[in-house]
C-alpha positions as protocol buffer text, in pm:
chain_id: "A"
residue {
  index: 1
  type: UNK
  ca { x: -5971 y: 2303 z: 777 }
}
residue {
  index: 2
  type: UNK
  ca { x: -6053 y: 2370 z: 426 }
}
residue {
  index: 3
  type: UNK
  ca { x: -5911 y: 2048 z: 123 }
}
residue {
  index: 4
  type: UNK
  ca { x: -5737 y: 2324 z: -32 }
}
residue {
  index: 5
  type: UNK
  ca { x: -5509 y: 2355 z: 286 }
}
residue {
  index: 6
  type: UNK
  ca { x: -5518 y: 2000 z: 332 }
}
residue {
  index: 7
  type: UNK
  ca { x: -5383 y: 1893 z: 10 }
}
residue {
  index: 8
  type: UNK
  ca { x: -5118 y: 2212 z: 31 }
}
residue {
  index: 9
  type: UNK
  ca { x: -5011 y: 2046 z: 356 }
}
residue {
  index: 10
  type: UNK
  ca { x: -5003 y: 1704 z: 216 }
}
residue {
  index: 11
  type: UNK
  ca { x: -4841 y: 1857 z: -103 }
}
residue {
  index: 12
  type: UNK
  ca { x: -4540 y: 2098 z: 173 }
}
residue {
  index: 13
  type: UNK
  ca { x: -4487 y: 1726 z: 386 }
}
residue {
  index: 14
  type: UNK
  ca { x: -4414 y: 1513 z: 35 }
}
residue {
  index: 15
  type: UNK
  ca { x: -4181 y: 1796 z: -57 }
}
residue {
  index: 16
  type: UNK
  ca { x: -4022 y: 1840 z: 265 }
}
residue {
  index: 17
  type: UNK
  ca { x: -3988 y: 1423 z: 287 }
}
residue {
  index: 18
  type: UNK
  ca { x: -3813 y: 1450 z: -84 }
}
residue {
  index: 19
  type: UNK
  ca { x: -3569 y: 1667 z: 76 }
}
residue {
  index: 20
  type: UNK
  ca { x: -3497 y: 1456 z: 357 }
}
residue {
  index: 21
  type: UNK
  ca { x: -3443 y: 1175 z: 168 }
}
residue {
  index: 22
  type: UNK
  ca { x: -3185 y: 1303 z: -111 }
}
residue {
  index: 23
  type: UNK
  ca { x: -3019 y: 1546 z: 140 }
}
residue {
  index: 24
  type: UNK
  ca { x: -2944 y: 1293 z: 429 }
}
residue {
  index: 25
  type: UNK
  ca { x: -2752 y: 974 z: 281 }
}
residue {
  index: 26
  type: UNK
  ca { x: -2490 y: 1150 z: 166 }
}
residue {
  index: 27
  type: UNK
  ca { x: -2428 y: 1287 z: 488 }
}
residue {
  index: 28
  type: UNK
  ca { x: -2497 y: 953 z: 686 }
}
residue {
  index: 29
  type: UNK
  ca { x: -2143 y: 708 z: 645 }
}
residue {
  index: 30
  type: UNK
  ca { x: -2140 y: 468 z: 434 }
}
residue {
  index: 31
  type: UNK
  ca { x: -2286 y: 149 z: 555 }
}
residue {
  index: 32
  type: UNK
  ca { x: -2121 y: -163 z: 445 }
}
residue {
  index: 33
  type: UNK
  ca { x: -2356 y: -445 z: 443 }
}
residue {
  index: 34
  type: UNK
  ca { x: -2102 y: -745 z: 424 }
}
residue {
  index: 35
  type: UNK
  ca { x: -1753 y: -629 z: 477 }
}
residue {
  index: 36
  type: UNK
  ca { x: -1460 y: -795 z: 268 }
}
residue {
  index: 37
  type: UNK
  ca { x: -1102 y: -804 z: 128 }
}
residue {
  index: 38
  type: UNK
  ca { x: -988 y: -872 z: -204 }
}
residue {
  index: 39
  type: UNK
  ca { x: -716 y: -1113 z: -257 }
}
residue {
  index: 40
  type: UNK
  ca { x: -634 y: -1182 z: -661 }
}
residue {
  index: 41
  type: UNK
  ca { x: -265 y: -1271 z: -785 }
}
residue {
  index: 42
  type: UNK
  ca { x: -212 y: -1172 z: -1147 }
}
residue {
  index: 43
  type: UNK
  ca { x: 78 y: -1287 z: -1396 }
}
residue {
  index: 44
  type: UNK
  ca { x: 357 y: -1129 z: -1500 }
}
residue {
  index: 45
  type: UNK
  ca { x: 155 y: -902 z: -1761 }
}
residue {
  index: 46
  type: UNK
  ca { x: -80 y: -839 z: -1445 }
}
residue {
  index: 47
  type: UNK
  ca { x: -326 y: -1049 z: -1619 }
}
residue {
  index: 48
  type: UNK
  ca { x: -537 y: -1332 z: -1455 }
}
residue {
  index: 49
  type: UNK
  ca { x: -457 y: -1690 z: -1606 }
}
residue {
  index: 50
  type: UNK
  ca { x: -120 y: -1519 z: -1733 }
}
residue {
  index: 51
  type: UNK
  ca { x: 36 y: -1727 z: -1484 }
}
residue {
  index: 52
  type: UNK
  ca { x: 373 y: -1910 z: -1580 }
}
residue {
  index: 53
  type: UNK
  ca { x: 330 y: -2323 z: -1624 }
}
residue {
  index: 54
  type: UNK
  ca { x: 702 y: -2377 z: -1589 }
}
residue {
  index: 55
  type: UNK
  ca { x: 999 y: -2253 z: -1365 }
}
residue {
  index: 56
  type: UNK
  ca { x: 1360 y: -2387 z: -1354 }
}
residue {
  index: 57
  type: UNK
  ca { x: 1454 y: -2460 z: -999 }
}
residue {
  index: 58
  type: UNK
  ca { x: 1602 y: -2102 z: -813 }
}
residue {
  index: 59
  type: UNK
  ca { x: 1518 y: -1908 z: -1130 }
}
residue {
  index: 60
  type: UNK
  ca { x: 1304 y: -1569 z: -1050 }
}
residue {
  index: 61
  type: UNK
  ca { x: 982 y: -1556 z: -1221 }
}
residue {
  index: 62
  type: UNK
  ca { x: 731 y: -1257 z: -1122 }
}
residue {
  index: 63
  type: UNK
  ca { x: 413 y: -1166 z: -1023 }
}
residue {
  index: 64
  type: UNK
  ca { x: 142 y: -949 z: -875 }
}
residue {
  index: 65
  type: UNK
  ca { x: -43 y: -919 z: -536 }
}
residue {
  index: 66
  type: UNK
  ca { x: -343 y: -734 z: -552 }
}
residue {
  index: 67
  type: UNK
  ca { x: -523 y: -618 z: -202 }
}
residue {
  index: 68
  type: UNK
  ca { x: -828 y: -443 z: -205 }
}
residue {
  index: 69
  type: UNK
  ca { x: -993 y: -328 z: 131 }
}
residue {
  index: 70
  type: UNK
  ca { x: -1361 y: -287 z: 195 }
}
residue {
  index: 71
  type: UNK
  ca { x: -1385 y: -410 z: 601 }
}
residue {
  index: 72
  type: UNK
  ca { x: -1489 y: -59 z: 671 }
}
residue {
  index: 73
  type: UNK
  ca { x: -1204 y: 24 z: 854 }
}
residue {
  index: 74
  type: UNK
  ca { x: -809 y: 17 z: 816 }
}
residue {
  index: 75
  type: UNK
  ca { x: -719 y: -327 z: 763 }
}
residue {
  index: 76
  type: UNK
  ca { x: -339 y: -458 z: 839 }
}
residue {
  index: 77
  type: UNK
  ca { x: -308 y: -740 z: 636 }
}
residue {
  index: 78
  type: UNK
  ca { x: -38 y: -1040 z: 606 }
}
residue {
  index: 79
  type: UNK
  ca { x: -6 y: -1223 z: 281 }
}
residue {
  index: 80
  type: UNK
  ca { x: 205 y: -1554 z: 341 }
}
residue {
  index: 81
  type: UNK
  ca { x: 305 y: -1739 z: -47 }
}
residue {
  index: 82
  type: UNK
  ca { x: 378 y: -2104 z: 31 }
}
residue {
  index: 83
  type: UNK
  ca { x: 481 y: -2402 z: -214 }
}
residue {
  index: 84
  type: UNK
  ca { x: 352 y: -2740 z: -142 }
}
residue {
  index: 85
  type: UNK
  ca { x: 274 y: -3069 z: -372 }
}
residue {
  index: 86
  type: UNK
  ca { x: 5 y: -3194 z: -527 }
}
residue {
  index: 87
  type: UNK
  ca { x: -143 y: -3387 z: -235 }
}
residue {
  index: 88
  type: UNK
  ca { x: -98 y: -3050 z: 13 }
}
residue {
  index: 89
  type: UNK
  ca { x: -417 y: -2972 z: 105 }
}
residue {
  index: 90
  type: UNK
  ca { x: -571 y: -2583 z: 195 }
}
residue {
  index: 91
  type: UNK
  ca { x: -966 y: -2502 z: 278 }
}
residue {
  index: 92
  type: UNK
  ca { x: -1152 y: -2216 z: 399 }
}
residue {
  index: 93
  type: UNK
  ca { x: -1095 y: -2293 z: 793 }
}
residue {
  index: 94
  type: UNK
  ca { x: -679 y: -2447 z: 766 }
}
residue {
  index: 95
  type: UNK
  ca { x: -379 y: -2275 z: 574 }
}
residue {
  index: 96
  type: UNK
  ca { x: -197 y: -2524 z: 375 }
}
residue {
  index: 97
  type: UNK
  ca { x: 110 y: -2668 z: 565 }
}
residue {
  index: 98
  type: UNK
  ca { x: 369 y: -2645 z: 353 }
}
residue {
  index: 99
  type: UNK
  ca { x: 693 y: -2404 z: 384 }
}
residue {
  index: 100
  type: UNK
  ca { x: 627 y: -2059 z: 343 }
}
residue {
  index: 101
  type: UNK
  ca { x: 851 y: -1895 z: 112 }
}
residue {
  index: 102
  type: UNK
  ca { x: 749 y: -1505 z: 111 }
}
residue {
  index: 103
  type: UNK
  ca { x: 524 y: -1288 z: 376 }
}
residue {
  index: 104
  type: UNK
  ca { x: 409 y: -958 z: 288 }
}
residue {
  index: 105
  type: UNK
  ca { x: 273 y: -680 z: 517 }
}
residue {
  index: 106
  type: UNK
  ca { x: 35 y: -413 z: 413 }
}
residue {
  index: 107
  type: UNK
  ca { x: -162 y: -143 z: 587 }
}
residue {
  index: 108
  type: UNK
  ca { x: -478 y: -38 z: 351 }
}
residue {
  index: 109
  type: UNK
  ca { x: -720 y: 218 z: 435 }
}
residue {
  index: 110
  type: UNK
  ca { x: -1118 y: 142 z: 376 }
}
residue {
  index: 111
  type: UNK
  ca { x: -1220 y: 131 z: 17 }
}
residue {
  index: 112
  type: UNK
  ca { x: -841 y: 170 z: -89 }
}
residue {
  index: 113
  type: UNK
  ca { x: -646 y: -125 z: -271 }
}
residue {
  index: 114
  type: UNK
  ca { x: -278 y: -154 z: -360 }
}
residue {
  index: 115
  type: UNK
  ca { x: -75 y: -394 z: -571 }
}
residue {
  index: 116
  type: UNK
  ca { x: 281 y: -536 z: -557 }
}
residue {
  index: 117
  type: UNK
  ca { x: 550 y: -662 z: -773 }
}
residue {
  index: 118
  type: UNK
  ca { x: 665 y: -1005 z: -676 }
}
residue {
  index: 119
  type: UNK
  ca { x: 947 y: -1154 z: -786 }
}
residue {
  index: 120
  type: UNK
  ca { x: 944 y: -1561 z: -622 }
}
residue {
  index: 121
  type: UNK
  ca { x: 1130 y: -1859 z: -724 }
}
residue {
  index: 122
  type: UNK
  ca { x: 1081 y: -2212 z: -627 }
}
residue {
  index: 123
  type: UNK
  ca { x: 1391 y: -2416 z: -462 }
}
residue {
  index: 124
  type: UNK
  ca { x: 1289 y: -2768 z: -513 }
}
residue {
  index: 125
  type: UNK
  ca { x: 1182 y: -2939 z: -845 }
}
residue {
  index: 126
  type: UNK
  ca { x: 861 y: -3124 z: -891 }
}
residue {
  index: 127
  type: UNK
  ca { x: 556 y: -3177 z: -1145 }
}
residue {
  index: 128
  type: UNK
  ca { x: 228 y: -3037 z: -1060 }
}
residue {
  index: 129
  type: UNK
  ca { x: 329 y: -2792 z: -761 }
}
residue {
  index: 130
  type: UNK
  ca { x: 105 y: -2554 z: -615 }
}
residue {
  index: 131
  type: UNK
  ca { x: 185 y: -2185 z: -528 }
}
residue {
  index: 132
  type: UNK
  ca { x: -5 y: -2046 z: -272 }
}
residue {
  index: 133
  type: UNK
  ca { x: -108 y: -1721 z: -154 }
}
residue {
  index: 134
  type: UNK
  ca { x: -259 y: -1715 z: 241 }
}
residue {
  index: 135
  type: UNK
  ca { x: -425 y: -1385 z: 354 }
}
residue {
  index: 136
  type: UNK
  ca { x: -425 y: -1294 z: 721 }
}
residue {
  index: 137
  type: UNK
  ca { x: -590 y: -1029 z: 929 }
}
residue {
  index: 138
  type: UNK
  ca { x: -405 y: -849 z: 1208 }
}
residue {
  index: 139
  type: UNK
  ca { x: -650 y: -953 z: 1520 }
}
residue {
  index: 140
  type: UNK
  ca { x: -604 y: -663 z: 1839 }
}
residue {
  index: 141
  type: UNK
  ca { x: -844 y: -887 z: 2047 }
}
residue {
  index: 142
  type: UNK
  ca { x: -548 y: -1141 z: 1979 }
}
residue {
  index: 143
  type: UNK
  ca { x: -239 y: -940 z: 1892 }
}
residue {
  index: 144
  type: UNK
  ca { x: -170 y: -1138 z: 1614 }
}
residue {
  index: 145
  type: UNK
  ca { x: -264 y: -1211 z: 1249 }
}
residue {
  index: 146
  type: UNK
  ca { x: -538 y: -1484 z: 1212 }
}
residue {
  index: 147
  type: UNK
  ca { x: -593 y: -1667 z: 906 }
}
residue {
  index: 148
  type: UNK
  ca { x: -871 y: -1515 z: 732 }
}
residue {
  index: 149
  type: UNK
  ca { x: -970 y: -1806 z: 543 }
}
residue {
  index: 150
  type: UNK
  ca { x: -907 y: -1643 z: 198 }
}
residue {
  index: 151
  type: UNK
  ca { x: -665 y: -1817 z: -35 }
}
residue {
  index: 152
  type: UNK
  ca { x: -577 y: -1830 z: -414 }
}
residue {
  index: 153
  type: UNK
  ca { x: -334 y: -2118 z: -592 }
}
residue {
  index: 154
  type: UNK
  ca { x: -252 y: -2198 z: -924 }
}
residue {
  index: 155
  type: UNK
  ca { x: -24 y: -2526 z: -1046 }
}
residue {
  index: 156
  type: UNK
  ca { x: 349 y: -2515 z: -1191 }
}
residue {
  index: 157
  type: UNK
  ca { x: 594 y: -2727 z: -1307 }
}
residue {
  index: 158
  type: UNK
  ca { x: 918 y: -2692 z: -1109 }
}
residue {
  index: 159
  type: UNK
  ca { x: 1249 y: -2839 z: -1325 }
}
residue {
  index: 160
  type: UNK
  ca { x: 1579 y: -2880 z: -1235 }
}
residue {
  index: 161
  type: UNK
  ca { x: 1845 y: -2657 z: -1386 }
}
residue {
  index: 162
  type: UNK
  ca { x: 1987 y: -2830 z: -1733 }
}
């Protein structure tokens, strides 16, 4: 064999790799390295930090729940909004015992979000109260929803109507 056919062959197998290469990902699904969910709550002007500092006792006051979905796979989600003091506690591994005051249940498809108008209200005054939102994951191998160990929280002043 002659270089001149050996560097056309090498030349014909770096082409033919090329094509390989760009034609094949976009045929190949996508691959999601670390699956996860997004769980933000967002003020009343759907604004992060535009969260309201002070409610009267039973008055409405609103929000947003934004739930994005990138598990690679339909999710069922359960979003559970609970009120508890100052010295209620929540982590990573235990939801926050305190009462919960509103559930939400939403089916999302893979790489698919939605967001939802809340409208809440607190029944029982106190200084330094924290609102917070739980997200669970519907669990076949269980039948149930299982705390995912996602949470968000921010702090309000509850006051007694005047």
């Amino acid at each position: 064999m002659t270089i001149d056919k050996q560097i056309s062959y090498v030349i014909m197998l770096v082409i033919l790799s090329l094509g390989v290469l760009t034609a094949v990902p976009p045929i190949l699904p996508e691959r999601v390295v670390e699956p996860f969910t997004e769980l933000v709550v967002l003020g009343p002007n759907m604004k992060l930090g535009d969260y309201p500092e002070e409610v009267e006792v039973g008055e409405p006051f609103t929000l947003f729940l934004y739930l994005g979905n990138h598990e690679s796979r339909v999710m069922y989600y359960r979003t559970l909004v609970k009120f508890g003091s100052e010295l209620s506690f929540a982590s990573e591994t235990e939801p926050m015992d305190a009462p919960v005051i509103a559930s939400y249940d939403h089916v999302i498809l893979n790489d698919d979000s939605v967001t939802r108008q809340l409208s809440l209200s607190a029944d029982t005054a106190g200084s330094n109260r924290r609102l917070v939102f739980e997200l669970y994951k519907y669990d076949e191998s269980v039948d149930d929803f299982v705390y995912s160990g996602e949470w968000v929280q921010f702090w309000m002043n509850v006051t007694s109507p005047a």
